[in-house]
C-alpha atoms as a printed R data frame, in Angstrom:
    type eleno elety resid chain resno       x       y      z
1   ATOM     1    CA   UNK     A     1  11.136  -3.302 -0.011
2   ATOM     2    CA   UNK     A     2   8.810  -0.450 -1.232
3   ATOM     3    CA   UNK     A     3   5.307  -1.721 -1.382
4   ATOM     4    CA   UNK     A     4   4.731   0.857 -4.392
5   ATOM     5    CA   UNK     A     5   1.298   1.887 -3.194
6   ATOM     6    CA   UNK     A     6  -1.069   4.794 -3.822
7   ATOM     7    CA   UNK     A     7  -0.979   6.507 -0.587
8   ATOM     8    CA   UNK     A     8  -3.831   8.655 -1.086
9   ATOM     9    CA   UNK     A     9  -6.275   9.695  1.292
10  ATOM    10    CA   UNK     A    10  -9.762   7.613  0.710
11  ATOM    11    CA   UNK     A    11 -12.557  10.266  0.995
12  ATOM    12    CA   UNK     A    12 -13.372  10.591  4.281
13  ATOM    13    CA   UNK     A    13 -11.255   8.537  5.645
14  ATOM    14    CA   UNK     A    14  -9.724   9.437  9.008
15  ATOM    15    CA   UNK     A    15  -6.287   9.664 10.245
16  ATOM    16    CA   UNK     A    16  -6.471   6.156 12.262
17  ATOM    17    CA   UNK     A    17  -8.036   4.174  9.084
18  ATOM    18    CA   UNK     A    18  -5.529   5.825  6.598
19  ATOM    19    CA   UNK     A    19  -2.521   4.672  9.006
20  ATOM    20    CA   UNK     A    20  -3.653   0.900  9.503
21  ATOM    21    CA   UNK     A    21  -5.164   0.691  5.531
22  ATOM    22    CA   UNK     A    22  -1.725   1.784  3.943
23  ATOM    23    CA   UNK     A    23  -0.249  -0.843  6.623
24  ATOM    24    CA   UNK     A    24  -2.067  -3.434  6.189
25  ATOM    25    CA   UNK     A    25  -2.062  -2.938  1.973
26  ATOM    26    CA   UNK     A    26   2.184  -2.531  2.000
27  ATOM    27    CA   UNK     A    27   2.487  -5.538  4.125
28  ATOM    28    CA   UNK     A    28  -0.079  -7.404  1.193
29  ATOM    29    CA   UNK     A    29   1.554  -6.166 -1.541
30  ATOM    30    CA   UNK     A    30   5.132  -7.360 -0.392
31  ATOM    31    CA   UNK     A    31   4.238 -10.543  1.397
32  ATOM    32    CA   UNK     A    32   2.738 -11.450 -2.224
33  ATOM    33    CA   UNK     A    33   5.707 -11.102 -3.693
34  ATOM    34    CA   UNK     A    34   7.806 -13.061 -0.983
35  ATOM    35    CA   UNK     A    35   5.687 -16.067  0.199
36  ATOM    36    CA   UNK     A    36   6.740 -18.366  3.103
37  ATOM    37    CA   UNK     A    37   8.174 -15.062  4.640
38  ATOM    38    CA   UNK     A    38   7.557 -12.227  7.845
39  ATOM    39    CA   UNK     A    39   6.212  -9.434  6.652
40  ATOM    40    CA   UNK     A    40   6.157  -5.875  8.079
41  ATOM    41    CA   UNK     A    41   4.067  -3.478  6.663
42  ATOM    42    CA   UNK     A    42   4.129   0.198  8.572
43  ATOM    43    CA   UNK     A    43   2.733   3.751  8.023
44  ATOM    44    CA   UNK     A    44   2.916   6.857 10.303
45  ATOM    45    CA   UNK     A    45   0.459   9.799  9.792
46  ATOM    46    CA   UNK     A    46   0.733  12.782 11.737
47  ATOM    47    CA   UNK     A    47  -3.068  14.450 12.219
48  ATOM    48    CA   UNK     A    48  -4.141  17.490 13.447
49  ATOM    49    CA   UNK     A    49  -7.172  17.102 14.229
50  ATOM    50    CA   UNK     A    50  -8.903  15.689 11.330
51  ATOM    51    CA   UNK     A    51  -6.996  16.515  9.020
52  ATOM    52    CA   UNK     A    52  -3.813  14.496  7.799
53  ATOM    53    CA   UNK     A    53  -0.710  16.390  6.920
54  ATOM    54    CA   UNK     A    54   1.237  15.376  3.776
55  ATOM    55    CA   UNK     A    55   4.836  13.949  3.771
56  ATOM    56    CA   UNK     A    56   6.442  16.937  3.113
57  ATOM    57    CA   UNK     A    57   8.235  17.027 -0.419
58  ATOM    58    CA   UNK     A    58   8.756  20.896 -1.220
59  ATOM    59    CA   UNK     A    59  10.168  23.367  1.567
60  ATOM    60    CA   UNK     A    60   6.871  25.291  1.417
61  ATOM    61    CA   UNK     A    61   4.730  22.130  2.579
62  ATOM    62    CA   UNK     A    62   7.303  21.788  5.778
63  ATOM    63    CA   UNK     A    63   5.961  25.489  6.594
64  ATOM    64    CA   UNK     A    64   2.654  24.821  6.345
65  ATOM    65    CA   UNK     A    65   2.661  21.753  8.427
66  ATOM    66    CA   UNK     A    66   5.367  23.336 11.138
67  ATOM    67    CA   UNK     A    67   3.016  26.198 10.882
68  ATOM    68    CA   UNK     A    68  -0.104  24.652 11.730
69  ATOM    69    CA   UNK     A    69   1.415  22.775 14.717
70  ATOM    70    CA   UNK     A    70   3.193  25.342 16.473
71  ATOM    71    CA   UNK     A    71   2.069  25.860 20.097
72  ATOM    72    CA   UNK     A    72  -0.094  22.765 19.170
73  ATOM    73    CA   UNK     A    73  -0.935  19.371 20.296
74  ATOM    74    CA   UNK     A    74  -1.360  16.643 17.099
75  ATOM    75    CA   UNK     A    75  -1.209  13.086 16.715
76  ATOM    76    CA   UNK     A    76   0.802  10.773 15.521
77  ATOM    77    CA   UNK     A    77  -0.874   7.376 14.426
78  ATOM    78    CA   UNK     A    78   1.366   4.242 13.358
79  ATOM    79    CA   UNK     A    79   0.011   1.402 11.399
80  ATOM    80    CA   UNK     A    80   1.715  -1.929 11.959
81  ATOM    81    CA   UNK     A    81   1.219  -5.059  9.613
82  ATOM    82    CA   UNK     A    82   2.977  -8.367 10.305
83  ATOM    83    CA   UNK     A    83   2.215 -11.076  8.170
84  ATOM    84    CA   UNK     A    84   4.109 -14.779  9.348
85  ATOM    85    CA   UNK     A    85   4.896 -17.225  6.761
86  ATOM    86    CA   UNK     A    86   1.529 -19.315  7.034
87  ATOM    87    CA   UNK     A    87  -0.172 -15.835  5.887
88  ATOM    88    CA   UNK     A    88  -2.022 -14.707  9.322
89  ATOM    89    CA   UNK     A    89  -1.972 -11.271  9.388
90  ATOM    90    CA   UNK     A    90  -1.749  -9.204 12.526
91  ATOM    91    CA   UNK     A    91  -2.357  -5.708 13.056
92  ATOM    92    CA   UNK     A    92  -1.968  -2.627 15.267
93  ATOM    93    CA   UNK     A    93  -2.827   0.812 15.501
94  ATOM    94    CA   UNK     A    94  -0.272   3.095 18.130
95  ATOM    95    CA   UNK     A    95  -1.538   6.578 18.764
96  ATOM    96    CA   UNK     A    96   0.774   9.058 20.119
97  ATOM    97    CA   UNK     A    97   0.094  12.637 21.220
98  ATOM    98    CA   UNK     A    98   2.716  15.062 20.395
99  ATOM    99    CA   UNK     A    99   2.953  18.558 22.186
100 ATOM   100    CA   UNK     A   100   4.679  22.029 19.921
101 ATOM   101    CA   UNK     A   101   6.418  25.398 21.421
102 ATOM   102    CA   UNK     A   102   4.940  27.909 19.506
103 ATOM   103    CA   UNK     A   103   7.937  28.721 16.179
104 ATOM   104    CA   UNK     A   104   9.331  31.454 16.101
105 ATOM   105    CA   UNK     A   105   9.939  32.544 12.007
106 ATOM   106    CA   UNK     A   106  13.637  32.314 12.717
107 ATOM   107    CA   UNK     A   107  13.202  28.978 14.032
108 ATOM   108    CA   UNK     A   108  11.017  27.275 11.387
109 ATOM   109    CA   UNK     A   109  13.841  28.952  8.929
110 ATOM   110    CA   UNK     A   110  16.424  27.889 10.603
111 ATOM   111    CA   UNK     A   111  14.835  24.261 10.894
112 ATOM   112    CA   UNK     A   112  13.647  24.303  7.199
113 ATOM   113    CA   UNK     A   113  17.315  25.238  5.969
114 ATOM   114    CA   UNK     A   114  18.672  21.865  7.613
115 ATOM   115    CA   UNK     A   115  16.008  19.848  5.144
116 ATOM   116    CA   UNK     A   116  15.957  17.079  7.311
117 ATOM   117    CA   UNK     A   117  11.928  17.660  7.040
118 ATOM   118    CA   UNK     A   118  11.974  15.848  3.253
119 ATOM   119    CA   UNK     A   119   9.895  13.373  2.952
120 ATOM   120    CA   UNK     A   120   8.616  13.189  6.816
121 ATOM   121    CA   UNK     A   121   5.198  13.159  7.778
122 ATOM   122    CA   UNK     A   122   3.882  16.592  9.272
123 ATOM   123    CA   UNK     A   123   7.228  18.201  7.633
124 ATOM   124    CA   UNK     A   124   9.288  17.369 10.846
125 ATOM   125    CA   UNK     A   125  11.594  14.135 12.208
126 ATOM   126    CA   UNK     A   126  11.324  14.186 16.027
127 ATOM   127    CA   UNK     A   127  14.613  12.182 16.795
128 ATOM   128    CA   UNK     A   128  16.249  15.248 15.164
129 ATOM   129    CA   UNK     A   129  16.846  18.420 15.323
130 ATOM   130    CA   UNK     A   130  12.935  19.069 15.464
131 ATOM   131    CA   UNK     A   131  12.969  17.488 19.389
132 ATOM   132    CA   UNK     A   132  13.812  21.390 20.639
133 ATOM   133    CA   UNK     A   133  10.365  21.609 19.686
134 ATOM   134    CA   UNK     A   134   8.663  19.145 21.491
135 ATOM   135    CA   UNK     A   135   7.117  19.891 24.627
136 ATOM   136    CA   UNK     A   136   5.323  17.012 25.242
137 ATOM   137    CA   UNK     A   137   5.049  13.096 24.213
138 ATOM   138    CA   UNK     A   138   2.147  11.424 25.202
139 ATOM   139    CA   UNK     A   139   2.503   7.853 24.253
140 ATOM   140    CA   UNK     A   140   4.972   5.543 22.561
141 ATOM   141    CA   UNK     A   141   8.351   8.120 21.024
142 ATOM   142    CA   UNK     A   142   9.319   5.508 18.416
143 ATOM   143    CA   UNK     A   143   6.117   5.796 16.998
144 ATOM   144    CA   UNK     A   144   6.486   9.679 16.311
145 ATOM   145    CA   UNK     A   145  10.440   7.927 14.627
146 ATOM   146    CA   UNK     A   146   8.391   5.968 12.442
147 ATOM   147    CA   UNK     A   147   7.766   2.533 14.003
148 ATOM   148    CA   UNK     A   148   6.595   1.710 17.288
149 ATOM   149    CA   UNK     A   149   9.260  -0.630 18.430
150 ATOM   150    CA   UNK     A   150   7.497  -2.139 21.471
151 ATOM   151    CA   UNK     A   151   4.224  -2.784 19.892
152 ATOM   152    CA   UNK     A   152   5.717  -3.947 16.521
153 ATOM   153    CA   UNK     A   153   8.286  -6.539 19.137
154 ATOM   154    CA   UNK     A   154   5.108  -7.565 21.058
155 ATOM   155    CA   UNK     A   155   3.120  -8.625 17.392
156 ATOM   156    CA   UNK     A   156   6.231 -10.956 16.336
157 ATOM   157    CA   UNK     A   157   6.638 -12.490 19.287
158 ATOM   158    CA   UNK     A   158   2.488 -13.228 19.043
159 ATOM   159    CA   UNK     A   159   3.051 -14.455 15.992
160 ATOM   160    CA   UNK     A   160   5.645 -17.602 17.072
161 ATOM   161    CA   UNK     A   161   9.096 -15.810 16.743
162 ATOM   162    CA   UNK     A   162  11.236 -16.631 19.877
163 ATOM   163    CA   UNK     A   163  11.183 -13.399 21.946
164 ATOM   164    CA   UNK     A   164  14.875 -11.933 21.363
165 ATOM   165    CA   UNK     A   165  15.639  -9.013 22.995
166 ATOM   166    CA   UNK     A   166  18.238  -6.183 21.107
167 ATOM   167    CA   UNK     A   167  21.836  -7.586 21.388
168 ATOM   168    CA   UNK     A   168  20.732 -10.899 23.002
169 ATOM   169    CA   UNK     A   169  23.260 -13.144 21.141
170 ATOM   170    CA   UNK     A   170  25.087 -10.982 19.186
171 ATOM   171    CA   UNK     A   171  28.803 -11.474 18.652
């Protein structure tokens, strides 16, 4: 359920604080809403340095970000909110370093074309066609996806829910 947040950068405010703020405040914002329920509030920013790149929305904001990380290492932080039914709140902040082959034009057009860019932070989704680009993952891959699987498993089981592995008990 869409939290229905302003997302904007605080001034600032640095890549790791933007990830587990807009975390924290989706998880808030839905949990009041559904009471006596888990929670899960997530947010992935991709950084370069300092500074955050956008979730691309327009073709020319996907260049710019495949641009600037072309032959270049960035990070990917993921914010991770779980909120039980009592109300406690637990959070975590995954950091994952992410490696680029430097683009060639033909390959950022190529790439661009496809679209599958829309709406992803730092213009690119890694468990698609973008992983030809990828020479190096440092860190936790389904954070770079968009939610760190092991980390988010790890706060849920903290929390009281029986630890269930995938497919344990499905029909």
């Amino acid at each position: 359920e869409p939290a229905a947040l302003d997302e904007a950068v605080l001034p600032g405010e640095q890549p790791e604080a933007h990830a587990a703020r807009l975390a924290q405040a989706k998880a808030s914002a839905v949990s009041a809403r559904h009471p006596g329920a888990f929670i899960l509030g997530a947010d992935t920013v991709v950084a370069c340095g300092r500074r955050i790149l956008d979730k691309a929305e327009t073709e020319e904001s996907a260049r710019r970000c495949l641009a600037l990380l072309s032959g270049r290492r960035h990070r990917v932080y993921g914010g991770v909110t779980v909120i039980d039914p009592e109300g406690r709140a637990v959070s975590r902040l995954v950091r994952t370093a992410v490696t680029f082959k430097r683009l060639s034009e033909e390959e950022m057009a190529a790439y661009l074309a496809g679209g599958e860019w829309r709406g992803k932070a730092g213009g690119y989704a890694i468990q698609g066609r973008a992983a030809a680009f990828v020479r190096f993952v440092g860190g936790s891959y389904t954070n770079v996806v968009g939610l760190p699987v092991h980390e988010t498993y790890q706060l849920l089981v903290g929390l009281g829910l029986p630890p269930r592995p995938p497919g344990a008990g499905d029909s």
